[in-house]
KEKE-3310 file (N, C-alpha, C; in steps of 0.2 Angstrom, whole numbers, plus 5000, padded with zeros to 4 digits):
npx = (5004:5003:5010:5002:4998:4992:4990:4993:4989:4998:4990:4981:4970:4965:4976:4977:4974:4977:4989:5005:5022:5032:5023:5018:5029:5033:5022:5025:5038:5035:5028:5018:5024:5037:5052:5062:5076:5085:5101:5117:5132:5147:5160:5150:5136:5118:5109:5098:5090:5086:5074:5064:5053:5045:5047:5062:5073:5088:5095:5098:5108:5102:5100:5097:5100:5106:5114:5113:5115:5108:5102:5086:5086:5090:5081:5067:5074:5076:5064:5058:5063:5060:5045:5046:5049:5049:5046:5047:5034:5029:5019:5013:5014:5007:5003:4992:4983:4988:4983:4969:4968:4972:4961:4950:4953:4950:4936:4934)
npy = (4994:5012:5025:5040:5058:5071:5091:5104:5120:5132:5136:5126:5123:5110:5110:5099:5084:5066:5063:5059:5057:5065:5075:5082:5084:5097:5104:5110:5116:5125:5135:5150:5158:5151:5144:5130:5119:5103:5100:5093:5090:5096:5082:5073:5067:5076:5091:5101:5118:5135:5146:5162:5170:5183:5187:5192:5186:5177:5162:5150:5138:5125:5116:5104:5088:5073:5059:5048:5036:5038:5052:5051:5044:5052:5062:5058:5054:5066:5073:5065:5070:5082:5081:5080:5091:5104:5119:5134:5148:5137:5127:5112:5092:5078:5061:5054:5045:5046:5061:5057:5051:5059:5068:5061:5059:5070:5073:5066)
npz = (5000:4995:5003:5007:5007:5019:5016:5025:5028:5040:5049:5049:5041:5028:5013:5002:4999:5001:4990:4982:4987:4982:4978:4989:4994:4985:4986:5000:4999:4988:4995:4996:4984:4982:4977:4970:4969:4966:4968:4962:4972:4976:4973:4975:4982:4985:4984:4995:4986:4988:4986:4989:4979:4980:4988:4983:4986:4984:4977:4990:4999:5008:5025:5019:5013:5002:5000:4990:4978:4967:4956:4957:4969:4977:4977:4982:4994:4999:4997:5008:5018:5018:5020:5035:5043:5049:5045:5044:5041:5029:5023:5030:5032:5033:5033:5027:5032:5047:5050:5048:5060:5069:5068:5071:5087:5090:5088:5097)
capx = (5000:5007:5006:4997:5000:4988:4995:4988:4995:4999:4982:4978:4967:4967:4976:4975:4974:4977:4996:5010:5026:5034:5016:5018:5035:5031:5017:5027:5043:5031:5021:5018:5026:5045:5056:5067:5080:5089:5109:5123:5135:5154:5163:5146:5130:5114:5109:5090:5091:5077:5074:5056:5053:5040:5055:5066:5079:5094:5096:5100:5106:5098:5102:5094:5106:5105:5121:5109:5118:5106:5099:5081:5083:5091:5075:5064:5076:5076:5056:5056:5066:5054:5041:5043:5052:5045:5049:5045:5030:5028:5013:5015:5012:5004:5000:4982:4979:4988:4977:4963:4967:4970:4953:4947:4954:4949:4929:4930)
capy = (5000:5017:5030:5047:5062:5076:5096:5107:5127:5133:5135:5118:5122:5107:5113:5094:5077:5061:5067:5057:5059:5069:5080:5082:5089:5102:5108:5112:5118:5130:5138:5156:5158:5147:5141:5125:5115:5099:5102:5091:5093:5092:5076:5068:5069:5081:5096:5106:5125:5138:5154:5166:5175:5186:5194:5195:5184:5177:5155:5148:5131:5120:5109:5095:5084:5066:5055:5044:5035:5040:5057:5049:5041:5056:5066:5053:5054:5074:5074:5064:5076:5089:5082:5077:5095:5111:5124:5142:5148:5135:5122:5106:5087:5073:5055:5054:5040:5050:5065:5055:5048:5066:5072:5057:5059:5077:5073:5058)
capz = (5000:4995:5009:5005:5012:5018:5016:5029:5031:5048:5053:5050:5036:5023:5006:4998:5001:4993:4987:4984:4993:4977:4976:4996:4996:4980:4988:5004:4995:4985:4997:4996:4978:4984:4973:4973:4965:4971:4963:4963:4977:4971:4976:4976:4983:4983:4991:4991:4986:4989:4987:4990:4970:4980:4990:4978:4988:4977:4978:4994:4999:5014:5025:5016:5008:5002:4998:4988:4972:4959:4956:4959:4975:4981:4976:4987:5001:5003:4999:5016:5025:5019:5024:5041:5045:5051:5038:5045:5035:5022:5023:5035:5029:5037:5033:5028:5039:5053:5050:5050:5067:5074:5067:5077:5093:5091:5088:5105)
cpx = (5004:5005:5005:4997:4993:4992:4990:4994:4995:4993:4978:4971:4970:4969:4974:4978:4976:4985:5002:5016:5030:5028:5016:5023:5036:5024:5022:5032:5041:5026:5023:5025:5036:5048:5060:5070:5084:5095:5113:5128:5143:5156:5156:5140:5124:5112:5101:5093:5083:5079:5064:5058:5053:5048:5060:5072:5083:5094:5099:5100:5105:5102:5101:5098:5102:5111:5120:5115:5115:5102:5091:5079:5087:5086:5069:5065:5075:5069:5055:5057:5062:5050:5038:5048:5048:5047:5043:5040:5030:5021:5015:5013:5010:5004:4994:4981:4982:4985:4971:4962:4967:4963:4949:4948:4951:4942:4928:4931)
cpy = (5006:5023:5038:5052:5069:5083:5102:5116:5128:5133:5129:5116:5115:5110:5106:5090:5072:5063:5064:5059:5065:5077:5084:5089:5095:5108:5114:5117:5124:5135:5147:5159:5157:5144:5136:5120:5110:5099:5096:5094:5092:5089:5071:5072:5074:5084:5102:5112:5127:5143:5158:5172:5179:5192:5195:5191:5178:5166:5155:5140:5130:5117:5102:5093:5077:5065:5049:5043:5038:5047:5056:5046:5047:5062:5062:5055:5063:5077:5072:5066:5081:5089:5080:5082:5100:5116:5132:5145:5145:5129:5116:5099:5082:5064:5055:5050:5044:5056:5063:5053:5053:5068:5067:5058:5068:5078:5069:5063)
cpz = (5000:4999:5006:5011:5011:5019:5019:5027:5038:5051:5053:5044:5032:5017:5000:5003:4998:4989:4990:4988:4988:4977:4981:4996:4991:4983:4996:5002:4991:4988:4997:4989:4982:4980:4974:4968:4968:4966:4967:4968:4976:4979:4978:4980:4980:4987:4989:4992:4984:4988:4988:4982:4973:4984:4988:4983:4982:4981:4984:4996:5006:5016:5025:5011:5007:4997:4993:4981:4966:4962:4957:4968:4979:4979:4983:4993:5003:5002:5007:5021:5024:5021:5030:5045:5047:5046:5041:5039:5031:5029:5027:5032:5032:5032:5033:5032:5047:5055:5049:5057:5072:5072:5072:5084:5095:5093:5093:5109)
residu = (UNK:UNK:UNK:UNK:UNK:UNK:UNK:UNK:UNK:UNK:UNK:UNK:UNK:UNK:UNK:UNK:UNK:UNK:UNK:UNK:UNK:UNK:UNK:UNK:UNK:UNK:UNK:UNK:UNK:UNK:UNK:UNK:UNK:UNK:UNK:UNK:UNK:UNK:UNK:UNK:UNK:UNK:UNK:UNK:UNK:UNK:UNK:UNK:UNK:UNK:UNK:UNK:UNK:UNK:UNK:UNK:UNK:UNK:UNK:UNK:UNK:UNK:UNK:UNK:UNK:UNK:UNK:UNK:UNK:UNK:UNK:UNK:UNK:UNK:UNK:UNK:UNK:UNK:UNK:UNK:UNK:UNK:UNK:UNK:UNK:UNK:UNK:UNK:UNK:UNK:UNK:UNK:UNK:UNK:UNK:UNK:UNK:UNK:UNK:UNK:UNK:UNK:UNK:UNK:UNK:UNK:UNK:UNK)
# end
């Protein structure tokens, strides 16, 4: 079974549901017009870089890496770390099935 993730904003509003792990971390990575690109890191690896368009700030890089052999699974691996990180002002990600448990425990 493939896990699905729900994308709340700070406030907990729902923004979607049902979203891969790739869809997940695009959405977070994006929030409030965000930019992003995962680059080669010399002597190996990969390294996520951000910027904000809206404020006109210049590319910067993250502390999200992955040492991953291929440029594929080192996309996967730094999706994971997006989405189970806090990221100041951007949007939050859950497990549908664990946002379905907190909605639950919320309504007992």
């Amino acid at each position: 079974m493939t896990t699905t993730y729900t994308v709340t904003d700070r406030s907990g509003n729902v923004i979607e549901r049902g979203l891969t792990l790739s869809h997940a971390a695009h959405e977070i990575l994006s929030t409030d017009g965000r930019e992003w690109d995962i680059r080669p890191i010399d002597g190996g690896g990969w390294c996520l870089w951000a910027r904000h368009q809206v404020a006109n700030r210049p590319w910067a890089e993250t502390t999200v890496w992955s040492f991953a052999a291929s440029p594929e699974a080192a996309e996967a691996d730094i999706f994971k770390q997006v989405i189970t990180a806090c990221w100041p002002g951007h949007y939050e990600a859950w497990t549908d099935a664990g946002y379905d448990r907190m909605l639950a425990e919320i309504d007992a």
